[in-house]
N, C-alpha and C positions, 0 to 999 in steps of 0.2 A: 504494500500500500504506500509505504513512504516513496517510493520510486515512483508513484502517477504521478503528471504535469496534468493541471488543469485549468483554465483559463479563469478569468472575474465571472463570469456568469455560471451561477449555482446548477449543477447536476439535475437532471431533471427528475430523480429519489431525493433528491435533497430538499428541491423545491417543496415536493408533495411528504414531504413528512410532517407529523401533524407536532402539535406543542409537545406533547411529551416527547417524539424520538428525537426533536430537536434538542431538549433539556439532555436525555440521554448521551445524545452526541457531543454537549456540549463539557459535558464530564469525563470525555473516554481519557483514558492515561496516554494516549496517540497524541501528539499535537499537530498530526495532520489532519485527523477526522474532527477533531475540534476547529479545526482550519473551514473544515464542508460547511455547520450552520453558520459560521459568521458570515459566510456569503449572500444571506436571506437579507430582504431589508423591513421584513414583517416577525422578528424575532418577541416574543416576550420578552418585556424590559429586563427579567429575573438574564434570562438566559444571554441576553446580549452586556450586561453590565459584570454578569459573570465574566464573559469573554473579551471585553473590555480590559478586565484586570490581568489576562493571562499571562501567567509568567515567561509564555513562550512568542514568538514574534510572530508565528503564522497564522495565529488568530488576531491577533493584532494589527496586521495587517489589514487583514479587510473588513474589522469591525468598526475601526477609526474610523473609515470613510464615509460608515453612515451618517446622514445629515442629524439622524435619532440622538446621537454621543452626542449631541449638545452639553445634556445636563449629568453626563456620567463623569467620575471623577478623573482627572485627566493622570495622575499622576504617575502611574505605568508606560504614559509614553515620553515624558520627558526625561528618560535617565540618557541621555545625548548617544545612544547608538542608534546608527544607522536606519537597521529593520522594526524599529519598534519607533521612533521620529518623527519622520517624512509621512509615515500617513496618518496621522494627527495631524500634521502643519497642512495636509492637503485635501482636509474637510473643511467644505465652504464655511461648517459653523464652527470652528473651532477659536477660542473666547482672544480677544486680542493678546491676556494675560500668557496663554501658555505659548503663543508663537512668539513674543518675548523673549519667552525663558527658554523654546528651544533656539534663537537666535542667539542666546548669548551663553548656553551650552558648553563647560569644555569637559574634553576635546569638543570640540563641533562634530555634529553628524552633518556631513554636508550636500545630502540630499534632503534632508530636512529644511538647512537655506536656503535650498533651490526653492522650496516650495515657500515658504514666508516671502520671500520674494515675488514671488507670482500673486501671491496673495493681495487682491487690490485694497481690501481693508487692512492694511498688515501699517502699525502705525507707530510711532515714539523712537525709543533706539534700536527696533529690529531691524528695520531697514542697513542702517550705519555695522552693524555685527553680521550680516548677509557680504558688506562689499568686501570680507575676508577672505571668499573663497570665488579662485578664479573662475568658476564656471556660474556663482550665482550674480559676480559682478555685472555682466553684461543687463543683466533680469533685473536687478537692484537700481543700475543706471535710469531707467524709465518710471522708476516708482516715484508716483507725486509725494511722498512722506517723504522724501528727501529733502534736508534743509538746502535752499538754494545754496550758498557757502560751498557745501558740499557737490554738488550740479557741476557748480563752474571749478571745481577743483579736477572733476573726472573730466573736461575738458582738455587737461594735459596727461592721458593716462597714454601707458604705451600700446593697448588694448583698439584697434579702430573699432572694433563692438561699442567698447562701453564708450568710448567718443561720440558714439553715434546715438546711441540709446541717451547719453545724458544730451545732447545737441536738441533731442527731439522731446524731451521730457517739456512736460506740460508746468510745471516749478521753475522753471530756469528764466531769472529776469530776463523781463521783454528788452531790458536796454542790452542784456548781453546776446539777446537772440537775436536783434539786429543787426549788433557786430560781426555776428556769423553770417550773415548773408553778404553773397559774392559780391565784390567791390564795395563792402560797405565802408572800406578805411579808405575808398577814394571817391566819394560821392562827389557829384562836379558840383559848383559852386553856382546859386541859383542865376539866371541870364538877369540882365541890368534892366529895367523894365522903361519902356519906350515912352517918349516924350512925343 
């Protein structure tokens, strides 16, 4: 059983199993069959907050993603690895509070940056703890939580990504996004006006 690959969308036994083989499943000493119910997005809260906390990351994986984990206690995904992370930070509702705390993480899980970064509500110093990692920089350059200061500093990165991504960000003073426009350090000098 450990050896199957199975895709995001639930088995179609898995689907159709009712509350209890779900609760069942969600107990097996396997942390791959424990893996099968989190894939439901119709779980009993009992069974999903269970799997929520599981000590193992394969249910964790795809239980974070439910929109449901709003009001489950986060605290099993923020111990800064990797597989246990990134999909907490990659649930639309996951509370500003914990993408924070996995922005500022150490070690860094740095798929977890990736995702806080992406995140359009993602807001305070997470942003600034995202441009750590070279893959989340470019994703972080375009975040409007970025302090402008910070904008026009990625202006000199050696990254043409993140030059581009902060050039295009929607935070970046208008007086410096003029700047940026071609010839703007040679605008001609208006014509003399006729008599």
């Amino acid at each position: 059983m450990a050896a199957v690959r199975i895709g995001p969308t639930p088995l179609p036994r898995i689907s159709a199993a009712t509350a209890s083989e779900a609760e069942d499943l969600s107990r097996s000493p396997d942390p791959t069959v424990r893996m099968l119910p989190a894939q439901r997005r119709d779980l009993p809260a009992g069974v999903r907050d269970r799997l929520a906390a599981d000590p193992e990351a394969k249910a964790v994986k795809y239980i974070a993603r439910h929109r449901a984990c709003r009001n489950v206690s986060y605290g099993p995904w923020s111990n800064g690895t990797e597989s246990r992370s990134w999909p907490g930070a990659a649930n639309p509702d996951t509370p500003p509070a914990l993408r924070d705390e996995l922005a500022r993480h150490v070690p860094p899980a740095r798929r977890a940056l990736r995702e806080v970064a992406r995140h359009p509500q993602t807001t305070g110093p997470a942003p600034l703890a995202c441009l750590a990692d070279s893959r989340a920089r470019p994703l972080t350059a375009r975040h409007p939580a970025l302090p402008p200061r910070t904008l026009v500093e990625l202006l000199a990165a050696d990254d043409w990504q993140v030059v581009g991504a902060a050039a295009a960000d929607p935070s970046l003073p208008p007086a410096v996004m003029r700047d940026l426009l071609p010839g703007a350090e040679q605008t001609p000098a208006a014509p003399a006006a006729c008599h």
